[in-house]
FIDRENTOR-658238 format. One line per 3 residues: number of its first residue (from 1); their letters; for each residue z, y, x of C-alpha. Coordinates in steps of 0.02 Angstrom, whole numbers, m for minus. Last residue first. Layout:
residues N
NUM> a> Z:Y:X | ...
END
This chain:
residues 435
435> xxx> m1081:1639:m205 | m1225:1725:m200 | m1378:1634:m123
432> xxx> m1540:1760:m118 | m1647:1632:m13 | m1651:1747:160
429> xxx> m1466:1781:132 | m1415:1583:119 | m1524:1577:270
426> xxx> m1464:1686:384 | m1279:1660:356 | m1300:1470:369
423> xxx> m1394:1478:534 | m1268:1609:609 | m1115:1494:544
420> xxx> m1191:1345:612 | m1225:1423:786 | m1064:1503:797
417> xxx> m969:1343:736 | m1070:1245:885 | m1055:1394:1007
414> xxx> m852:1353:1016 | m900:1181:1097 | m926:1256:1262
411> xxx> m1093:1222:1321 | m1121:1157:1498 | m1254:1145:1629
408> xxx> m1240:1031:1779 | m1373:962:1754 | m1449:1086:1764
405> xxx> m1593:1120:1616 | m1513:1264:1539 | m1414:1355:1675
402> xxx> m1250:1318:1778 | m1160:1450:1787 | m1139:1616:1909
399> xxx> m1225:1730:1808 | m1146:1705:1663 | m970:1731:1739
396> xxx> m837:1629:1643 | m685:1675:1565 | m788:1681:1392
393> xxx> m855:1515:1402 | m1030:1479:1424 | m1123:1457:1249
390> xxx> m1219:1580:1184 | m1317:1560:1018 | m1495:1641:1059
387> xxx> m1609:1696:904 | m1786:1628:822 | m1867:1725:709
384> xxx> m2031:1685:607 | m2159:1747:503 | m2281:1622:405
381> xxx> m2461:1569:416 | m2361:1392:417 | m2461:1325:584
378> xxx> m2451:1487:647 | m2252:1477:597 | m2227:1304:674
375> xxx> m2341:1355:841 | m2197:1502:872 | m2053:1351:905
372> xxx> m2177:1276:1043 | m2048:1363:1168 | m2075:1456:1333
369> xxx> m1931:1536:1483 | m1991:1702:1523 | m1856:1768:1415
366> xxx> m1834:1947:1362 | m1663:2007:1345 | m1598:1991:1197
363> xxx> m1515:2164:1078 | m1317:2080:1054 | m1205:2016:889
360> xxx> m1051:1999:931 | m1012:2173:933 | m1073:2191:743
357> xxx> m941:2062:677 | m1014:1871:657 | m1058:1833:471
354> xxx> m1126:2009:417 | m1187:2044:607 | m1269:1882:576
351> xxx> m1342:1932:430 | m1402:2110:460 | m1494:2052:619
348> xxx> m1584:1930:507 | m1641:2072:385 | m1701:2144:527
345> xxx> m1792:1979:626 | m1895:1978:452 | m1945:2160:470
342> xxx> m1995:2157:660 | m2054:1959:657 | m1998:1889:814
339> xxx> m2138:1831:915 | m2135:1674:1042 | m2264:1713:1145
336> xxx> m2391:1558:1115 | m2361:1380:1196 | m2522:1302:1292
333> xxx> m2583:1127:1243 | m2724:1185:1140 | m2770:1398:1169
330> xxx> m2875:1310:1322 | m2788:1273:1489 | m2895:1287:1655
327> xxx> m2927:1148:1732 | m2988:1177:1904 | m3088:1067:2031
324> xxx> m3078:1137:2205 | m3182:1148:2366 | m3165:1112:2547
321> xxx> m3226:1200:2693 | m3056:1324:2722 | m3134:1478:2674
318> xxx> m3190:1369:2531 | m3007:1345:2463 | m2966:1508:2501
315> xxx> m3130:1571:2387 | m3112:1470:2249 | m2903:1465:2231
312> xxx> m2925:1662:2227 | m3045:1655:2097 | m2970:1535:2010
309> xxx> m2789:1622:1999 | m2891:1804:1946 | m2961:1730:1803
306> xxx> m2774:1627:1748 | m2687:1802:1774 | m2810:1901:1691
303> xxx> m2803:1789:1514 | m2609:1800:1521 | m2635:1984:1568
300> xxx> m2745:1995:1420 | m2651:1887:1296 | m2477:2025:1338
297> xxx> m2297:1921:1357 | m2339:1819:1514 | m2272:1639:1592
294> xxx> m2418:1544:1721 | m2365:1371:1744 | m2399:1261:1896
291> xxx> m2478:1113:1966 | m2564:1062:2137 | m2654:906:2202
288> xxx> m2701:861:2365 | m2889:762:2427 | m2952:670:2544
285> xxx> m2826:652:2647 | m2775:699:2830 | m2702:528:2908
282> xxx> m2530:519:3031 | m2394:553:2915 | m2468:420:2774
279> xxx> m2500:441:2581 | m2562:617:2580 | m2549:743:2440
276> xxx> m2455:812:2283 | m2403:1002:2278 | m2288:1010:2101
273> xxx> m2198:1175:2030 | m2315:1331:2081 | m2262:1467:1987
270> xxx> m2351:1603:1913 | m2230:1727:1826 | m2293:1899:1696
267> xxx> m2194:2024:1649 | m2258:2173:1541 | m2328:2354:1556
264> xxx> m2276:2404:1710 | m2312:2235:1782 | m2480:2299:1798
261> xxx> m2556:2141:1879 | m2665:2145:2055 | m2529:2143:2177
258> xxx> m2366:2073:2134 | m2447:1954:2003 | m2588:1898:2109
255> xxx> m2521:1907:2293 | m2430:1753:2258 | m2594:1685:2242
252> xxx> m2613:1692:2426 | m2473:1582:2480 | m2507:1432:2373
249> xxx> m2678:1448:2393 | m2651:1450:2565 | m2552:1274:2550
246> xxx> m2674:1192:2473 | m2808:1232:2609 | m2664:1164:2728
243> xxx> m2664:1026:2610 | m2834:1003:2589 | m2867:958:2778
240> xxx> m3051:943:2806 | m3098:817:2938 | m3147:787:3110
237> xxx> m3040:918:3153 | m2899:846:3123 | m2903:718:3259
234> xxx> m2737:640:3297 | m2702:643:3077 | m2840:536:3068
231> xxx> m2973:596:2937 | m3012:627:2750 | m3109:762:2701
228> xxx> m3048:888:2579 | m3064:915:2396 | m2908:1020:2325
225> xxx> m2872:971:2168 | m2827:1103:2020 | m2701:1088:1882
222> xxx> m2647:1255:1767 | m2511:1232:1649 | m2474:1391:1525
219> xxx> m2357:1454:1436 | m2330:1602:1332 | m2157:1716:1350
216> xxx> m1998:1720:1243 | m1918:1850:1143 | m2095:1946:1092
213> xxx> m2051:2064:955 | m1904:2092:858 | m1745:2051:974
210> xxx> m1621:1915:966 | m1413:1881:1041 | m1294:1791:968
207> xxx> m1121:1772:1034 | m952:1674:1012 | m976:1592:1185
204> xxx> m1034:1704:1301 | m1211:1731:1331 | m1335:1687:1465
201> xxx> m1295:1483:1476 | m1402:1474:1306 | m1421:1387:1134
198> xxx> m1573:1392:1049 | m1601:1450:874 | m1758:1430:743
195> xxx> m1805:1489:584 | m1971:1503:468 | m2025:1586:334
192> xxx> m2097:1603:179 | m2136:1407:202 | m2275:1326:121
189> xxx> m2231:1129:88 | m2350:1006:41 | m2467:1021:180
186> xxx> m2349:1102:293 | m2293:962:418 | m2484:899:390
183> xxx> m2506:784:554 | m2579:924:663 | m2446:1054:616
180> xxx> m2319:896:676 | m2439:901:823 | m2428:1075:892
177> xxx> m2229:1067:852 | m2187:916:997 | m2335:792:1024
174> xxx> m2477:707:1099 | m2490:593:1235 | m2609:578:1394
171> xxx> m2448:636:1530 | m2277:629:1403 | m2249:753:1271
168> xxx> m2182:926:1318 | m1976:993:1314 | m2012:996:1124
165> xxx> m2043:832:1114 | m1971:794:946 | m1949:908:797
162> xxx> m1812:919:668 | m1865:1019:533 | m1754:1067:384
159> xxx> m1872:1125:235 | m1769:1242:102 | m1816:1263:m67
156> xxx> m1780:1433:m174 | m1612:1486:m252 | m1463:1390:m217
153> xxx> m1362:1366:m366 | m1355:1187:m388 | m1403:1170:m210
150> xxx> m1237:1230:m164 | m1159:1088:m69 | m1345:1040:m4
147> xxx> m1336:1200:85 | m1172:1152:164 | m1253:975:226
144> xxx> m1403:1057:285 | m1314:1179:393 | m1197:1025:476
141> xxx> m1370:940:494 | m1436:1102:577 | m1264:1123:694
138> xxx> m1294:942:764 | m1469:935:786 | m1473:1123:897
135> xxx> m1301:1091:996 | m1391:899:1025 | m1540:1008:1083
132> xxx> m1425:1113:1220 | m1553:1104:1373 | m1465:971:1491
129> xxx> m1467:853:1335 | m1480:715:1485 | m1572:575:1535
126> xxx> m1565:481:1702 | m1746:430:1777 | m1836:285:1811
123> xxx> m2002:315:1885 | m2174:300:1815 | m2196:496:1772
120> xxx> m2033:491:1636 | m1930:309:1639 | m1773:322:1548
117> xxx> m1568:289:1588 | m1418:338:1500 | m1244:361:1568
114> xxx> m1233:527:1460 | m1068:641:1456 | m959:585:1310
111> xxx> m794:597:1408 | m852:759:1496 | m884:771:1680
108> xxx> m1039:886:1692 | m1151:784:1834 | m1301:739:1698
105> xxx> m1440:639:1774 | m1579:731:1711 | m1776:684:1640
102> xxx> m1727:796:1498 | m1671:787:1301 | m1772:768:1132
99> xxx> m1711:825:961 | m1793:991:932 | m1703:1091:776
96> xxx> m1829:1211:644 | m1780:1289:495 | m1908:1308:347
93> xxx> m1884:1421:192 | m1960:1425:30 | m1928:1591:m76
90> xxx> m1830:1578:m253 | m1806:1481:m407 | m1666:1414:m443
87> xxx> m1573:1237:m427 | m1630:1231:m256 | m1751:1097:m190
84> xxx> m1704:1017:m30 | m1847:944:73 | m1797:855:223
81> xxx> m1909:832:397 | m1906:711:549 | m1992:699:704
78> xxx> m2005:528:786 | m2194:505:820 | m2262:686:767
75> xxx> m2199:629:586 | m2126:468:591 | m1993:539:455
72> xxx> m1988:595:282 | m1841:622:183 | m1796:703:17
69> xxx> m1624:780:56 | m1465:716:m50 | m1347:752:99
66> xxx> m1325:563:124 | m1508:552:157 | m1517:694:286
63> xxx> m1381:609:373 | m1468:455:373 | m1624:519:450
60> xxx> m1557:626:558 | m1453:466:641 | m1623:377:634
57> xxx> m1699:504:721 | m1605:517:851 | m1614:339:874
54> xxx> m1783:345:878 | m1814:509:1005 | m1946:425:1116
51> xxx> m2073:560:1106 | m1968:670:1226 | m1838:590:1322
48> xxx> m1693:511:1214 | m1501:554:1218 | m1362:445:1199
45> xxx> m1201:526:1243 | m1269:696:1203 | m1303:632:1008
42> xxx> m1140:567:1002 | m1054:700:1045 | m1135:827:940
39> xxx> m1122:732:777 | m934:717:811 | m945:912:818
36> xxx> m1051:923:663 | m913:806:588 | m760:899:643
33> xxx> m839:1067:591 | m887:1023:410 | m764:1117:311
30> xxx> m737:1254:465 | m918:1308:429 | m923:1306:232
27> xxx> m744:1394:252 | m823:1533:366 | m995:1537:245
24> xxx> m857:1601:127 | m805:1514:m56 | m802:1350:36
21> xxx> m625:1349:58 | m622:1391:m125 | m705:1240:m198
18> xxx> m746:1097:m112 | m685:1040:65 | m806:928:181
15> xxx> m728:763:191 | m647:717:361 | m457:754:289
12> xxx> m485:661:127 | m532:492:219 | m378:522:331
9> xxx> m290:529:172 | m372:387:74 | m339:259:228
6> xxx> m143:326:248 | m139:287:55 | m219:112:86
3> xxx> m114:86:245 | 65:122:108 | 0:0:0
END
């Protein structure tokens, strides 16, 4: 008798609270905190590199269910979506959460840190939420599940959207936003608007922080070989060497952005990130290989950088004797600016100042960091925002962290009732919910 009344109590604590603690979106929040945190945990102890989220999506998939959402899921691979339908009419709104985690042995020493293990580029790799997407899955489910408490007088529909391969889909796979557009995310839903959130090492815990306009730069990957002539490494100059050609073109391009672009007018990064060549100390190859990204806020100094990268990698490259093939990206595969909506980020502003206290709410910095978040509302025809949740705590310098993608990087769980409070906020004011 008395385990049975112990069993009904602890049972009573973990529900969600009805009624007048969930009179605020505060008591909504603090209702459901326990289980979006428990959610959180579990998702960073087992997370899934990008196309490969199936547990994940299972777990979304259930929750979704419980919460009275109509489900679909293998969309993109392992994305999921749920429909809810208010009990009024009103606007349709979508908000967007990316499931997948990094190639990245996590070093953070937390009791639910992640021993798991993946293979990404044909090596085994650890895995790790080393970007904050289990914050993201966590606090949208705990969203969805105090939207679905008021559905009988929620105005309007709401889509939640929990996308996979965010981070970028394997080598000679599609995936991530472009493709759930692809597969018909929107075909029977046409949202108003769309919302998205990432959590960041650059703000303080208890934080948000969004601008109108471009938050977060376009992307690009560029890929050239360098065509040499192979040769023993004792007599080079029987040969052509592509990696000291290579390695020019590394050199002279940096030339590009901090001589030929007008930085006065807006960023723009080229980085070189892979430089692939040679299989033995003592032979010149054939051939090297080189990768990068180019970041950029304005189309025609994205379009100028990637002219004014070929031409340079042309003309080293056949200073040197050898030659290059170039791929250079199309509008496919490349990630957009990431553009806040001036009127729509607003009314946003006005919520999570509403929600959070003015001073907590802060003007973003712009990020040269990319996201496949903006190819949801082109694929919608709809406007977007998309805000920072900070998450380093307060006694800590943000400078001096470990950022998104470390793996050493660490979100304090404060940001997950920020995050869920923010969300809630937003939306309930963007469908015209009063309490």
């Amino acid at each position: 008798m008395h385990r049975r009344l112990l069993a009904a109590c602890v049972c009573l604590c973990c529900a969600p609270v009805a009624g007048a603690a969930e009179s605020s979106v505060e008591g909504m929040v603090d209702a459901r905190l326990a289980h979006i945190t428990a959610l959180r945990r579990d998702i960073h102890e087992h997370p899934e590199l990008s196309n490969r989220e199936t547990r994940t999506a299972r777990l979304v998939a259930a929750e979704l269910k419980k919460l009275g959402y109509e489900v679909h899921a293998g969309i993109a691979h392992t994305g999921v979506i749920g429909v809810l339908k208010g009990g009024k009419p009103g606007p349709k709104l979508a908000i967007r959460a990316d499931i997948d985690a990094l190639p990245v042995t996590e070093e953070v020493d937390l009791p639910f840190a992640s021993k798991a293990r993946g293979e990404y580029l044909g090596k085994e790799v650890g895995v790790m939420h080393a970007c904050g997407h289990d914050v993201h899955t966590a606090t949208t489910l705990g969203v969805a599940s105090a939207l679905a408490a008021v559905r009988k007088d929620l105005p309007g529909e709401v889509m939640m959207i929990f996308q996979p391969a965010e981070e970028g889909a394997p080598p000679g796979e599609e995936g991530g936003a472009e493709l759930m557009v692809k597969q018909g995310v929107f075909k029977d839903f046409q949202p108003d608007a769309v919302f998205g959130m990432h959590v960041t090492s650059s703000y303080h815990v208890g934080t948000v922080a969004l601008r109108a306009g471009g938050i977060m730069a376009s992307s690009d990957t560029f890929r050239m070989t360098v065509h040499g002539l192979q040769t023993h490494g004792a007599t080079p100059w029987r040969g052509i060497d592509p990696i000291v050609a290579g390695a020019d073109i590394v050199m002279a391009a940096q030339s590009i952005v901090s001589r030929r672009m007008d930085i006065n007018k807006d960023p723009v990064v080229l980085t070189f990130g892979i430089f692939d060549g040679g299989q033995r100390f003592n032979i010149v190859p054939d051939s090297a290989s080189l990768q990068g990204t180019i970041r950029a806020f304005d189309t025609g100094m994205r379009d100028q950088a990637l002219a004014e990268l070929r031409q340079v990698a042309e003309h080293v490259a056949k200073a040197h004797g050898a030659s290059i093939d170039m791929q250079v990206p199309t509008a496919s595969g490349s990630n957009p600016v990431n553009f806040n909506d001036p009127a729509l980020t607003g009314r946003v502003r006005s919520s999570l100042q509403n929600v959070l206290g003015k001073d907590s709410v802060l003007e973003a910095a712009r990020w040269t960091a990319s996201e496949d978040f903006p190819l949801l509302g082109l694929g919608a025809k709809a406007p977007s925002v998309y805000f920072f949740v900070g998450g380093t705590p307060k006694d800590q310098d943000t400078d001096k962290v470990a950022f998104n993608h470390s793996p050493r990087f660490f979100v304090d769980e404060g940001a997950l009732k920020t995050a869920t409070a923010a969300m809630l906020q937003a939306s309930l004011d963007y469908l015209g919910y009063a309490p």
